[in-house]
C-alpha positions in Angstrom: 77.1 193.5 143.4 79.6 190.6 143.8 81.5 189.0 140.9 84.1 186.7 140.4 87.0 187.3 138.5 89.3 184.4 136.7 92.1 184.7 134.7 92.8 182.4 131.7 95.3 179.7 131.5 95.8 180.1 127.4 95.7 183.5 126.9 97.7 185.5 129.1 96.2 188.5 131.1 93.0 188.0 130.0 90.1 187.8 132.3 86.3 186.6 132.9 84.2 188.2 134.6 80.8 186.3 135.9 78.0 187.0 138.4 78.2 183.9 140.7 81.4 182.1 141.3 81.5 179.0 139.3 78.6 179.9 136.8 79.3 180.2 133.4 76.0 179.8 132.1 76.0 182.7 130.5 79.2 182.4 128.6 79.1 181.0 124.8 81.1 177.9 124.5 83.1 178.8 121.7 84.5 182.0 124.2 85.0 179.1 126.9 86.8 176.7 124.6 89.0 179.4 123.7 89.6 180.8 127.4 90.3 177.4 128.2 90.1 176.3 132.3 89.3 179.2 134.1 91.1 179.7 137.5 89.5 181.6 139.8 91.8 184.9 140.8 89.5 186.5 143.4 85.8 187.6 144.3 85.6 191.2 144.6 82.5 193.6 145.5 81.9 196.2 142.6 81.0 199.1 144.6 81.6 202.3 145.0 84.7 204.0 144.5 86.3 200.9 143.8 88.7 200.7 141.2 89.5 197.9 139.0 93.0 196.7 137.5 92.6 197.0 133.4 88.8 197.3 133.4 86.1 200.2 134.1 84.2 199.1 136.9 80.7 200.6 135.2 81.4 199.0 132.2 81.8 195.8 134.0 78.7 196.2 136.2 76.7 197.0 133.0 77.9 194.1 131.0 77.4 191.5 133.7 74.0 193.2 134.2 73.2 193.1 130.3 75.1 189.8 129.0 75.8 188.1 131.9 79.5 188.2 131.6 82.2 190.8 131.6 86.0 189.7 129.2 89.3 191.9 129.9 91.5 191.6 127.1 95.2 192.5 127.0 96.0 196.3 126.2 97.4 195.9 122.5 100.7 195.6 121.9 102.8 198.3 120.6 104.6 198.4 117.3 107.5 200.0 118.6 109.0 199.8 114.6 105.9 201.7 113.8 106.3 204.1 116.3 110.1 204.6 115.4 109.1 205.1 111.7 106.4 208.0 112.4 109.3 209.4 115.0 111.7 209.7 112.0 108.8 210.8 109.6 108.1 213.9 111.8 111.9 214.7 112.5 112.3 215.0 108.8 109.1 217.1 108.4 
């Protein structure tokens, strides 16, 4: 299975994933508006023991099997005041 992969121009490293390059059929249009342009980054075979940057590759092949599309969204961002806070907390325990 082929997809192609294009990164967003208003929300950085976040990612579409469709079946055929250029078809976004299957993508709502509120998700589009919101993704904004998408540039195309590369068309990769999903095979194998390929591995993907920030996605699971059989999560991928399933969603684009099931919904048509496949979105990779940032990692969250860590609250490194949070994680200071529960550092102290557990020193003091």
């Amino acid at each position: 299975m082929f997809c192609s992969i294009y990164k967003s121009p208003k929300k950085e490293n976040t990612y579409l994933y469709v079946i055929k390059k250029d078809d976004f059929s299957a993508v709502p249009e509120t998700l589009l508006a919101t993704f904004g342009t998408p540039q195309l980054v590369m068309v990769v075979k999903l095979a194998g023991d390929r591995k993907l940057a920030g996605a699971d590759i059989e999560k991928v092949k399933s969603d684009l099997a099931t919904v048509g599309y496949y979105l990779q969204l940032p990692p969250p961002v860590t609250n490194l005041l949070d994680e200071y806070k529960a550092a102290k907390a557990a020193i003091k325990s």
